[in-house]
N, CA, C and O atoms as a printed pandas DataFrame, in Angstrom:
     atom_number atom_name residue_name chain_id  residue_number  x_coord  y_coord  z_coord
0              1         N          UNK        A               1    2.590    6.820  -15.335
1              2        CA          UNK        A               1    2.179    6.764  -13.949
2              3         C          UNK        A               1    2.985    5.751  -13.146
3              4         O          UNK        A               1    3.467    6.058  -12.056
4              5         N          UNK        A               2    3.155    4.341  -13.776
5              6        CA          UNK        A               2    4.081    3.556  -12.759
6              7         C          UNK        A               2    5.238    3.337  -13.726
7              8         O          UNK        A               2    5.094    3.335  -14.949
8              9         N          UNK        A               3    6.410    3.149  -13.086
9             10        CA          UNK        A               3    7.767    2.706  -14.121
10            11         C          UNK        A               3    7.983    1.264  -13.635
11            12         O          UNK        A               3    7.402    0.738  -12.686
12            13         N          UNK        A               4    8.950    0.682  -14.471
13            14        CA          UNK        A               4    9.677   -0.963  -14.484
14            15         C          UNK        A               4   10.321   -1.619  -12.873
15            16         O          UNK        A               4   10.756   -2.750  -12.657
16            17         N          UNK        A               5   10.185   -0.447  -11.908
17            18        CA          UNK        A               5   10.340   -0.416  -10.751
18            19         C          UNK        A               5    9.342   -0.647   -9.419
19            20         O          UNK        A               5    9.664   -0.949   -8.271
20            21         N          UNK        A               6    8.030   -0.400   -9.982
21            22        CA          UNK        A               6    6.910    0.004   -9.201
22            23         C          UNK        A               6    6.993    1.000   -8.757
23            24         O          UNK        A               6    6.606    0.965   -7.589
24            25         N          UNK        A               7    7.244    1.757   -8.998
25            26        CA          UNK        A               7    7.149    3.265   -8.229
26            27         C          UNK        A               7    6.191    3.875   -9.067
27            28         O          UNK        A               7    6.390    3.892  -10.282
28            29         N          UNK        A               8    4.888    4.521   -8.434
29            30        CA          UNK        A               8    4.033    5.012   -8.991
30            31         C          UNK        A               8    4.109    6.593   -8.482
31            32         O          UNK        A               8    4.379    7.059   -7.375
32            33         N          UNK        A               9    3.698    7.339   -9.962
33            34        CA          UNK        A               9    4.144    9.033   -9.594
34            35         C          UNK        A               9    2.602    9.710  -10.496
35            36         O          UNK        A               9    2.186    9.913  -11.636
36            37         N          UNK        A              10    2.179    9.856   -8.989
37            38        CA          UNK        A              10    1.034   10.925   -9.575
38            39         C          UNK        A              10    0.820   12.203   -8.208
39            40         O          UNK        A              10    0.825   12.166   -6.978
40            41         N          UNK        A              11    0.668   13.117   -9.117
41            42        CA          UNK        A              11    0.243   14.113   -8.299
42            43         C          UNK        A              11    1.338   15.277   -7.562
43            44         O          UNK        A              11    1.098   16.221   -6.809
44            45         N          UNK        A              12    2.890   14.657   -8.250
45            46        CA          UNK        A              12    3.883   15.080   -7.132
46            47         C          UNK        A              12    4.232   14.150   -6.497
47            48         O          UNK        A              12    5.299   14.450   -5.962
48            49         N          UNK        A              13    3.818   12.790   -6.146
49            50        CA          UNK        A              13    4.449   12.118   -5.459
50            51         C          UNK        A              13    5.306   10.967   -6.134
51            52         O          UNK        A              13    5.367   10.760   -7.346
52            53         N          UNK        A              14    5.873   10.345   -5.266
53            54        CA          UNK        A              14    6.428    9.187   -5.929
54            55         C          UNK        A              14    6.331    8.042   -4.575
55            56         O          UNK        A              14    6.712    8.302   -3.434
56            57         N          UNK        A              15    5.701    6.685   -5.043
57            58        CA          UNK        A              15    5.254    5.793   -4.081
58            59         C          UNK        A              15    5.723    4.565   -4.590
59            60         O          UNK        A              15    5.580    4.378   -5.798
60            61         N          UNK        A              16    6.335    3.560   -3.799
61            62        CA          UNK        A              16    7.158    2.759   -4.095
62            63         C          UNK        A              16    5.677    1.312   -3.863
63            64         O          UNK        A              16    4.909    1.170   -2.911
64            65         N          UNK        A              17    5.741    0.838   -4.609
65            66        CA          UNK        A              17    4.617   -0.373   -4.898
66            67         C          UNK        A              17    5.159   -1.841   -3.812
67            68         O          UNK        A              17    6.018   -2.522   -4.373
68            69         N          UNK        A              18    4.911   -2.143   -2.961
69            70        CA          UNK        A              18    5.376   -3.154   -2.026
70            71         C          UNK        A              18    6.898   -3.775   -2.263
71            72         O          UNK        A              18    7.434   -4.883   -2.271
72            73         N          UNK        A              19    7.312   -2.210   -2.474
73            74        CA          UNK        A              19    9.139   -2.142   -3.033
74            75         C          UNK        A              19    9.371   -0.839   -1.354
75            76         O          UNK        A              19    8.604   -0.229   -0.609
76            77         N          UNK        A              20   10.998   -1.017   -1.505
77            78        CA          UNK        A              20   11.247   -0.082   -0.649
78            79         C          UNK        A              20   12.395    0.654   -1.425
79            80         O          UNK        A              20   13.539    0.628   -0.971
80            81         N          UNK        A              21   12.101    1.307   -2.587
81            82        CA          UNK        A              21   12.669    2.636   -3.728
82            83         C          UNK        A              21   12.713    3.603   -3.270
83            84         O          UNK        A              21   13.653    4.390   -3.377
84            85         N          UNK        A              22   11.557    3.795   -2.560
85            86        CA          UNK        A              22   10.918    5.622   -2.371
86            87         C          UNK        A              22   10.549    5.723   -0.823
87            88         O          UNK        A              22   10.370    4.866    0.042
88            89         N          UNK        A              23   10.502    7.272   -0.824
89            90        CA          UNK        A              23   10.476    7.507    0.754
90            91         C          UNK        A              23    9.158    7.159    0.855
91            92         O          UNK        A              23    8.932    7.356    2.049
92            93         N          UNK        A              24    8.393    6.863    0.480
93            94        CA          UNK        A              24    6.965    6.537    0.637
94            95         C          UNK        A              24    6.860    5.283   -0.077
95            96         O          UNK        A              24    7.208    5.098   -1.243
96            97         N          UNK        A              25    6.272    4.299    0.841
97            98        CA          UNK        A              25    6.162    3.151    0.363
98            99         C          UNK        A              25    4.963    2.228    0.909
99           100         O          UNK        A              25    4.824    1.787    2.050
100          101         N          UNK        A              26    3.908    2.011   -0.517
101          102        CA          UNK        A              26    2.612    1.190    0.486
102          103         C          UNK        A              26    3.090   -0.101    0.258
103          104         O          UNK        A              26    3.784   -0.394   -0.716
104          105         N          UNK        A              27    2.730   -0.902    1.153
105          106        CA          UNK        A              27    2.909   -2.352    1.667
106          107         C          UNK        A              27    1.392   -3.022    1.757
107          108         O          UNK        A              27    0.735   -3.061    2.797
108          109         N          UNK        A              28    1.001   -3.491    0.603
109          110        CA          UNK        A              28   -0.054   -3.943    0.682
110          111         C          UNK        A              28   -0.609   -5.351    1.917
111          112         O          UNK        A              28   -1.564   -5.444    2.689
112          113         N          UNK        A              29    0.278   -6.044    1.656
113          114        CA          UNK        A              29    0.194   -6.804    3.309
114          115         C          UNK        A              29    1.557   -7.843    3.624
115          116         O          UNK        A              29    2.566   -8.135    2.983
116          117         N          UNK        A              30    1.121   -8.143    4.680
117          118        CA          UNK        A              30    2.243   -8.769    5.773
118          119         C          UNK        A              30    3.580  -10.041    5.157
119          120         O          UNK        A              30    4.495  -10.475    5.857
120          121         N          UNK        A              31    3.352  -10.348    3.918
121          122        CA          UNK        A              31    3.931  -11.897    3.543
122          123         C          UNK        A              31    5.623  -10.624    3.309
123          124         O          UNK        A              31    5.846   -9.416    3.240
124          125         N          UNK        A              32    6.249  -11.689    3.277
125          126        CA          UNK        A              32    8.108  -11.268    3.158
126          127         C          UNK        A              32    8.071  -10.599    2.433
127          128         O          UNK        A              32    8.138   -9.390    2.652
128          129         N          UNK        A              33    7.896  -11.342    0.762
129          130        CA          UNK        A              33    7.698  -10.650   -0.520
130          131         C          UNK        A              33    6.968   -9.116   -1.114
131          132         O          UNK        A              33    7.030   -8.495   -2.175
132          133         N          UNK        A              34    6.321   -8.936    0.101
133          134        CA          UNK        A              34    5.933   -7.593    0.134
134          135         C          UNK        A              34    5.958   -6.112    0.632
135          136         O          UNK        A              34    5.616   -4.971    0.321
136          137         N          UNK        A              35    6.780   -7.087    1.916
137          138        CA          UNK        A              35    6.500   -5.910    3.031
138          139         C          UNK        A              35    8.205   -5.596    3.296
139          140         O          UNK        A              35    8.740   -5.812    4.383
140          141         N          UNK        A              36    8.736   -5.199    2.422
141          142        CA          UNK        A              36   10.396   -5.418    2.577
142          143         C          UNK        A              36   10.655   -4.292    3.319
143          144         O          UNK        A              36   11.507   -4.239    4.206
144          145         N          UNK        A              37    9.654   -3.033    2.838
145          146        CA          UNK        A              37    9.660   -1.587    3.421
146          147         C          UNK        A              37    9.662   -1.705    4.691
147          148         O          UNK        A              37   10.360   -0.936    5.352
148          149         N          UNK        A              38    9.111   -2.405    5.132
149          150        CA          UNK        A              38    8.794   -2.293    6.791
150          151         C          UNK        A              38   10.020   -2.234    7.587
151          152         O          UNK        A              38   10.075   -1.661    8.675
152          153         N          UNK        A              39   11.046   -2.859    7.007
153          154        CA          UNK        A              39   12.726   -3.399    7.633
154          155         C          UNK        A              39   13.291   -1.518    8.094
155          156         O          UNK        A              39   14.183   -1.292    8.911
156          157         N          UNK        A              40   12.663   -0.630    7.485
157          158        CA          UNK        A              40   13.627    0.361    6.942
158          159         C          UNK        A              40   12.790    1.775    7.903
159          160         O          UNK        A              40   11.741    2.230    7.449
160          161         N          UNK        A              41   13.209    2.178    8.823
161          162        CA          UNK        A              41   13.034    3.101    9.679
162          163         C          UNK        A              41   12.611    4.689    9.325
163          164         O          UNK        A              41   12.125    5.592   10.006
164          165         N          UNK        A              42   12.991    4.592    8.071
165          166        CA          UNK        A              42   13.140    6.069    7.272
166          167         C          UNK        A              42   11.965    6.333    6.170
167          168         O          UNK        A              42   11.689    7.400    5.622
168          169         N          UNK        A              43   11.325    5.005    5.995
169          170        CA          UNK        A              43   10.365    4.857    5.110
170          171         C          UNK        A              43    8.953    4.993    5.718
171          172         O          UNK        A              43    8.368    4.369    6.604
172          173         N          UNK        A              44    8.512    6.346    4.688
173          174        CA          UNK        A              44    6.891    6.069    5.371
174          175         C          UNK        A              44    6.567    5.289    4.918
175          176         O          UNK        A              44    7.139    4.787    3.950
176          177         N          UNK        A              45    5.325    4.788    5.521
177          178        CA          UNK        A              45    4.868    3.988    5.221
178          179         C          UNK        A              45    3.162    3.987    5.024
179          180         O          UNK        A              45    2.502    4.723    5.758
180          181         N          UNK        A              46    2.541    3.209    4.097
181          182        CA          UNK        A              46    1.357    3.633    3.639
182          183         C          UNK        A              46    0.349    2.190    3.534
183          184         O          UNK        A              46    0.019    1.783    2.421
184          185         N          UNK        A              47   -0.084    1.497    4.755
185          186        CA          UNK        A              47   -0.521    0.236    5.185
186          187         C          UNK        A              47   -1.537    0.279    6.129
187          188         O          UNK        A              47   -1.730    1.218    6.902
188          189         N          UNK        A              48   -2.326   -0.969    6.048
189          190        CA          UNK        A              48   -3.074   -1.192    7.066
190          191         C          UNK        A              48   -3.020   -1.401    8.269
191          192         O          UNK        A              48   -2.021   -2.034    8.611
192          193         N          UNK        A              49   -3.823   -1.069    9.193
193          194        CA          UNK        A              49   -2.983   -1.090   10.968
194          195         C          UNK        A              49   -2.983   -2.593   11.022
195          196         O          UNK        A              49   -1.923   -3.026   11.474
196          197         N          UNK        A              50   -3.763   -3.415   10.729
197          198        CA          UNK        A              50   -3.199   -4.794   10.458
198          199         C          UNK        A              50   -1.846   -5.405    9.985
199          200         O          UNK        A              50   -1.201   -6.142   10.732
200          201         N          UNK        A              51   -1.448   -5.100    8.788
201          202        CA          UNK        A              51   -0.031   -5.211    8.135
202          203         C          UNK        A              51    0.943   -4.786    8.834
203          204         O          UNK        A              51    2.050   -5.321    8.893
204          205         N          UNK        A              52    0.571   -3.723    9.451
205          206        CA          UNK        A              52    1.402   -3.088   10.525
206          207         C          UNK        A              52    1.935   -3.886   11.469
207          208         O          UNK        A              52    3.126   -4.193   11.498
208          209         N          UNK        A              53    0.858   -4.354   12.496
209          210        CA          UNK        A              53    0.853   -5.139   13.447
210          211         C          UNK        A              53    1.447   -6.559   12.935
211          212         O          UNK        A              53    2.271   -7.153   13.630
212          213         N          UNK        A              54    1.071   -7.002   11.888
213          214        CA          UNK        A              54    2.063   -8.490   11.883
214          215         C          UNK        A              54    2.909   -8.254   11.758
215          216         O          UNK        A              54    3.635   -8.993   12.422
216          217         N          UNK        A              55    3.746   -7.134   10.908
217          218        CA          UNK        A              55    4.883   -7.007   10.544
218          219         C          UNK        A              55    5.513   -6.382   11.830
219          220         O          UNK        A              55    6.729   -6.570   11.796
220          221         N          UNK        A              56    5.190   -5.819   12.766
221          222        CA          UNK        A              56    5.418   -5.335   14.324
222          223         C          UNK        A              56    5.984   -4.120   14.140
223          224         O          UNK        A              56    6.859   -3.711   14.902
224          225         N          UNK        A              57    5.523   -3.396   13.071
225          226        CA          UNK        A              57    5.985   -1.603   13.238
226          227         C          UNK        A              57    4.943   -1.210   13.066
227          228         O          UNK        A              57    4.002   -1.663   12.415
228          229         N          UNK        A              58    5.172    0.497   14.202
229          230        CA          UNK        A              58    4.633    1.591   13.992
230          231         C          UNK        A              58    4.658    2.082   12.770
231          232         O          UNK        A              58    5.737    2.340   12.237
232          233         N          UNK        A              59    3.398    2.299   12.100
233          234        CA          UNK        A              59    3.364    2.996   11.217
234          235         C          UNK        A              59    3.149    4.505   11.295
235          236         O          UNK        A              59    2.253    4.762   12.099
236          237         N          UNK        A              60    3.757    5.739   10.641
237          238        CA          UNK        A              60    3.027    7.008   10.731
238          239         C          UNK        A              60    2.662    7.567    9.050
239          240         O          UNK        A              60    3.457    8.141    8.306
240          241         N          UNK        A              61    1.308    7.222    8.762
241          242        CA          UNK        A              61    1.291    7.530    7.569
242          243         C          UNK        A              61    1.540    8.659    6.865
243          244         O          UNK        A              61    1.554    9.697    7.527
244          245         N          UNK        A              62    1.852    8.783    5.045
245          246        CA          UNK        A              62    2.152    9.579    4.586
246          247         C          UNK        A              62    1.244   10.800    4.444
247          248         O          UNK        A              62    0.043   10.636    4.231
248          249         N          UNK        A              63    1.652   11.730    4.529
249          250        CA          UNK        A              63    0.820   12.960    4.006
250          251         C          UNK        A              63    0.983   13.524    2.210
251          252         O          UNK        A              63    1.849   13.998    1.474
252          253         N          UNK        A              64   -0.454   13.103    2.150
253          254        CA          UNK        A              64   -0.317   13.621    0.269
254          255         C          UNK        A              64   -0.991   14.825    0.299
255          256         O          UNK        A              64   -2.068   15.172    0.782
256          257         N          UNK        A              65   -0.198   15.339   -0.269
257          258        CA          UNK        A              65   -1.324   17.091   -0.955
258          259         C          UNK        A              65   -1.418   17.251   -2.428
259          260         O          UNK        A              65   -1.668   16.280   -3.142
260          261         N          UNK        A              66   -1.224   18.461   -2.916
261          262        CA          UNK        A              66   -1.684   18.231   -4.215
262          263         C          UNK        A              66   -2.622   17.870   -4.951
263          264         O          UNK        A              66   -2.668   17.621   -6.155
264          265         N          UNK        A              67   -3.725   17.848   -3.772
265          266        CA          UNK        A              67   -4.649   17.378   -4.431
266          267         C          UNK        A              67   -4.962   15.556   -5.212
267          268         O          UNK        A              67   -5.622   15.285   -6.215
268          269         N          UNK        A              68   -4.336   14.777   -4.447
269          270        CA          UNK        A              68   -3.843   13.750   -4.740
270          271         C          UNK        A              68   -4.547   12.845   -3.144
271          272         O          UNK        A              68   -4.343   13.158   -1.972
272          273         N          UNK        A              69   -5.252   11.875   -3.600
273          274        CA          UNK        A              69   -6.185   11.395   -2.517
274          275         C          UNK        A              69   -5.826    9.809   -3.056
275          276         O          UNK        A              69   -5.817    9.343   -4.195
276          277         N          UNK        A              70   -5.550    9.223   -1.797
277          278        CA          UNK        A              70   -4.917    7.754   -1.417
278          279         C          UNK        A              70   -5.786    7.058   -0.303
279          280         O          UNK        A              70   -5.788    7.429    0.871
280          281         N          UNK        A              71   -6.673    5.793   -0.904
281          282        CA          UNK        A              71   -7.203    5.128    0.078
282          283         C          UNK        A              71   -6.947    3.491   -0.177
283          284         O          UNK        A              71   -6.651    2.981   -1.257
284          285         N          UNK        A              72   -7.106    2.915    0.891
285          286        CA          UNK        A              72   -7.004    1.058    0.957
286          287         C          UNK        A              72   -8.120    0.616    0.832
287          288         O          UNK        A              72   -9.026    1.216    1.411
288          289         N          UNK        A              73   -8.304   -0.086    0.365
289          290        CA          UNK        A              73   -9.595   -0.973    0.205
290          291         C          UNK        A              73   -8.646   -2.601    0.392
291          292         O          UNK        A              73   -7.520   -2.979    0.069
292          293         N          UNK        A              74  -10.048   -3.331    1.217
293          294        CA          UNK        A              74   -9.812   -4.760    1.653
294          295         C          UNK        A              74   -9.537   -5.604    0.119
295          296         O          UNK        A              74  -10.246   -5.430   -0.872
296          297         N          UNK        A              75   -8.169   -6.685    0.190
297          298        CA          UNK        A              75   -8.477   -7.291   -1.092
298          299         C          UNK        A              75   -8.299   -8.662   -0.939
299          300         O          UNK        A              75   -7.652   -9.252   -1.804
300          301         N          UNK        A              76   -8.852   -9.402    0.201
301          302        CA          UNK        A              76   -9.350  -10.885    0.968
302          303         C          UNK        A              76   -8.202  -11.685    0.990
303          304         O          UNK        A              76   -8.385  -12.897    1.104
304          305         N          UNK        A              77   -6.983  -11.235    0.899
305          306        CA          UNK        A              77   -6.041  -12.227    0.788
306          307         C          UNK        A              77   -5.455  -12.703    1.817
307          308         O          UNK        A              77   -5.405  -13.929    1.910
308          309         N          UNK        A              78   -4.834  -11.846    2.901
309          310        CA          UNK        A              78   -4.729  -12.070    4.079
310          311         C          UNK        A              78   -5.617  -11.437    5.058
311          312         O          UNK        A              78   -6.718  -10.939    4.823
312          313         N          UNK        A              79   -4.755  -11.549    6.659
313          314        CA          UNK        A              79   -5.673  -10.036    7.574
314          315         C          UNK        A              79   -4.844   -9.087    6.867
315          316         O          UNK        A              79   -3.728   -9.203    6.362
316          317         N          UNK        A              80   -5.795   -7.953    6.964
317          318        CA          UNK        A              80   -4.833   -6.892    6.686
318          319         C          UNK        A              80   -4.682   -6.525    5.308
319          320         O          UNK        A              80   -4.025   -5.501    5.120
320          321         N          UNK        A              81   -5.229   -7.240    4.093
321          322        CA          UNK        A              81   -4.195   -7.093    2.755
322          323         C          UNK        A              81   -5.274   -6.160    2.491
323          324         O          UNK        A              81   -6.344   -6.063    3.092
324          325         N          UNK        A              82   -4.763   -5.364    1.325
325          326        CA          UNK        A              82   -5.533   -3.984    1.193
326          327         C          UNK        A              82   -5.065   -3.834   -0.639
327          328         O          UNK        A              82   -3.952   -4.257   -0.951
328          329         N          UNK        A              83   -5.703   -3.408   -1.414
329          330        CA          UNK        A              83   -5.475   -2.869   -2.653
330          331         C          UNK        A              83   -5.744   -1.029   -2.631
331          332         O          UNK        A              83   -6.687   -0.302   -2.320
332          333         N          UNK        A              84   -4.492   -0.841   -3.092
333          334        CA          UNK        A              84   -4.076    0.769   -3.108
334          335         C          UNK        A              84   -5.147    1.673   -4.320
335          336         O          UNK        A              84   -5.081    1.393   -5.517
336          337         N          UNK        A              85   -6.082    2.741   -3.796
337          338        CA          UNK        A              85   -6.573    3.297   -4.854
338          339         C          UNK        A              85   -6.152    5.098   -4.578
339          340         O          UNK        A              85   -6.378    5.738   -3.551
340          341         N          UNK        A              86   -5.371    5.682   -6.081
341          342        CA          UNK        A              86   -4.677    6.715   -5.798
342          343         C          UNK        A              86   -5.463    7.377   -7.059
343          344         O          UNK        A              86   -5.803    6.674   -8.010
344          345         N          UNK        A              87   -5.768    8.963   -7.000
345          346        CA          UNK        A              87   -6.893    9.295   -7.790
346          347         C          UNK        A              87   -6.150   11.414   -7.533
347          348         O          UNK        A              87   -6.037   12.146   -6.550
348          349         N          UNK        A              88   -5.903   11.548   -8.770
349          350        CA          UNK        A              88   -5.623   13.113   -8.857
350          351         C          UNK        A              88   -5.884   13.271  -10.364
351          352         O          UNK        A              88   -5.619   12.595  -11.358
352          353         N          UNK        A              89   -6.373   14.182  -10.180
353          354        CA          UNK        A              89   -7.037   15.304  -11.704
354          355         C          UNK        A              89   -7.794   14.551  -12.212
355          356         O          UNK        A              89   -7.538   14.649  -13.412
356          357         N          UNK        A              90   -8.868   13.583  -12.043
357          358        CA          UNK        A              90   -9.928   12.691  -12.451
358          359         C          UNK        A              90   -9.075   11.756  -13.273
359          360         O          UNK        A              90   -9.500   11.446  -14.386
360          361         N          UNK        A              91   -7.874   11.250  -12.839
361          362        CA          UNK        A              91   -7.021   10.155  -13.082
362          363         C          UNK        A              91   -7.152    9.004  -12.070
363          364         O          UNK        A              91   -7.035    9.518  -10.957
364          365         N          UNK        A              92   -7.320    7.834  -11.970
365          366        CA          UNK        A              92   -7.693    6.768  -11.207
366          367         C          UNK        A              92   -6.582    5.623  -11.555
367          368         O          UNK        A              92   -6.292    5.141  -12.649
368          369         N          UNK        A              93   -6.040    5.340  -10.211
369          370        CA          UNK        A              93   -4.703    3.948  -10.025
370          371         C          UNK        A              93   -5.348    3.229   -8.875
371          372         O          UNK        A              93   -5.677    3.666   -7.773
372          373         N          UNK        A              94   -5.471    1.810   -9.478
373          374        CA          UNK        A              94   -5.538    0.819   -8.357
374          375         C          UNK        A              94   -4.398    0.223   -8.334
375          376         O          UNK        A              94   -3.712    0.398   -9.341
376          377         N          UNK        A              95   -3.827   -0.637   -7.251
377          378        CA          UNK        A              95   -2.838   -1.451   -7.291
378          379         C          UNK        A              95   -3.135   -2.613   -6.249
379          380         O          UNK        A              95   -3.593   -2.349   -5.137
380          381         N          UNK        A              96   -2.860   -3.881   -6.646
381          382        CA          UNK        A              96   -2.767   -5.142   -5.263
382          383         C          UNK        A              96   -1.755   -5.859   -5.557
383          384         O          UNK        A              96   -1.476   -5.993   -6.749
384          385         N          UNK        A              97   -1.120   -6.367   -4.757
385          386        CA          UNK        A              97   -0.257   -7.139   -4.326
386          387         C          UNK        A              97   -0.795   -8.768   -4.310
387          388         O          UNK        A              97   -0.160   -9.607   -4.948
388          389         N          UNK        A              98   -1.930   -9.119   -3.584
389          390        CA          UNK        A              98   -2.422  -10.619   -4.231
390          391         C          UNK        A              98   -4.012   -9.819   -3.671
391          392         O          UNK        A              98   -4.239   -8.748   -3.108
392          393         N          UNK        A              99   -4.863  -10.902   -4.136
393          394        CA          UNK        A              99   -6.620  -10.735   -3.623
394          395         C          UNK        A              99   -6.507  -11.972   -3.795
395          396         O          UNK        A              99   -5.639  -12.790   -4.098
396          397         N          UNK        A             100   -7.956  -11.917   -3.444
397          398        CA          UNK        A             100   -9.140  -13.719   -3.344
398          399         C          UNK        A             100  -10.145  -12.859   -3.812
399          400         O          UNK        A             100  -10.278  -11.647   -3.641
400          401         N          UNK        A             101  -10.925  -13.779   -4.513
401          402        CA          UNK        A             101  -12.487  -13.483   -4.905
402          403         C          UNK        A             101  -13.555  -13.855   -4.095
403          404         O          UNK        A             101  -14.717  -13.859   -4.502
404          405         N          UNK        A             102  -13.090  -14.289   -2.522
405          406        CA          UNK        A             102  -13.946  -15.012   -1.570
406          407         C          UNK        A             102  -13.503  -14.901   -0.593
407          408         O          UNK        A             102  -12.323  -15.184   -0.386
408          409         N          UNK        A             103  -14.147  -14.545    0.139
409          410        CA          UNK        A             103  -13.942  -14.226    1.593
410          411         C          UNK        A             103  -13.107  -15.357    2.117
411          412         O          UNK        A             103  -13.381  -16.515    1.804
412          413         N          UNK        A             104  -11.801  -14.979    3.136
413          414        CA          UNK        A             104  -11.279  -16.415    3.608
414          415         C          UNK        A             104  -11.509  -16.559    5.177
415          416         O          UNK        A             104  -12.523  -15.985    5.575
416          417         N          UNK        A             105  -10.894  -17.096    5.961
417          418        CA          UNK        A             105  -11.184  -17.590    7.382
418          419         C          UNK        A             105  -10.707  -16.235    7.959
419          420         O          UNK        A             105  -11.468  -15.732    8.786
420          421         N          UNK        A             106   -9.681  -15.626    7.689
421          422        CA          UNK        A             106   -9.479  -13.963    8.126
422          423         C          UNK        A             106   -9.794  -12.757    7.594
423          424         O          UNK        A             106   -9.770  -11.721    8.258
424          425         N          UNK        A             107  -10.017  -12.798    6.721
425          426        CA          UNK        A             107  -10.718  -11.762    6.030
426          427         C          UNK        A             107  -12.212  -11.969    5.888
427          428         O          UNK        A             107  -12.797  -12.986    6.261
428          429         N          UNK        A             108  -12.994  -10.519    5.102
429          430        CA          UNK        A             108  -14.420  -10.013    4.932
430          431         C          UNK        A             108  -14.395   -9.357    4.115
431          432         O          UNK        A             108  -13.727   -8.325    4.174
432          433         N          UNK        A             109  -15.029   -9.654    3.152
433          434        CA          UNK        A             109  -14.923   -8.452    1.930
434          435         C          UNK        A             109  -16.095   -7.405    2.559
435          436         O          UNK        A             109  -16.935   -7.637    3.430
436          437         N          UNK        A             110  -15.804   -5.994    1.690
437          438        CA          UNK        A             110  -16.285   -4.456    1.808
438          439         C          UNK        A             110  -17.460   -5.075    1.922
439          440         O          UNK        A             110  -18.492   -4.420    2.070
């Protein structure tokens, strides 16, 4: 499901892990180290309208089919930071980039 790259491939797709590998790339949130995708015009992108906004691009998110269902969930680290949950054929992928176990001065957990 993920290779030595971060690129995670389920469902038909291939999604680049807060890497910019693949034409689809989630950016879990705003810090340098993560959001490299954002630099790159050609890359969808698969982020929170928060992450978005610090990083100062339009995002237009990806379209998955296949039966292959992609959602963010909050993961308290920054505004905006989100942990990736990707789920096809009763197969289940989470992914984060950093969390907190406690709510901070910008964030709220679920």
């Amino acid at each position: 499901m993920i290779d030595g790259e971060m690129n995670l491939s389920l469902g038909g797709q291939k999604i680049s892990l807060d890497r910019a590998q693949q034409r689809i790339c989630y950016v879990s949130h705003a810090h340098s180290d993560h959001a490299g995708a954002m630099k790159s015009k050609e890359k969808l992108i698969f982020a929170s309208k928060e992450t978005a906004a610090l990083a100062r691009r339009q995002i237009v998110p990806p379209f998955f089919d296949d039966g292959l269902h992609v959602s963010l969930h909050n993961s308290g680290h920054i505004l905006g930071s989100t942990q990736l949950k990707a789920e096809h054929d009763g197969r289940v992928f989470v992914y984060t980039g950093d969390f907190m176990l406690s709510d901070g001065l910008t964030t709220i957990g679920e």
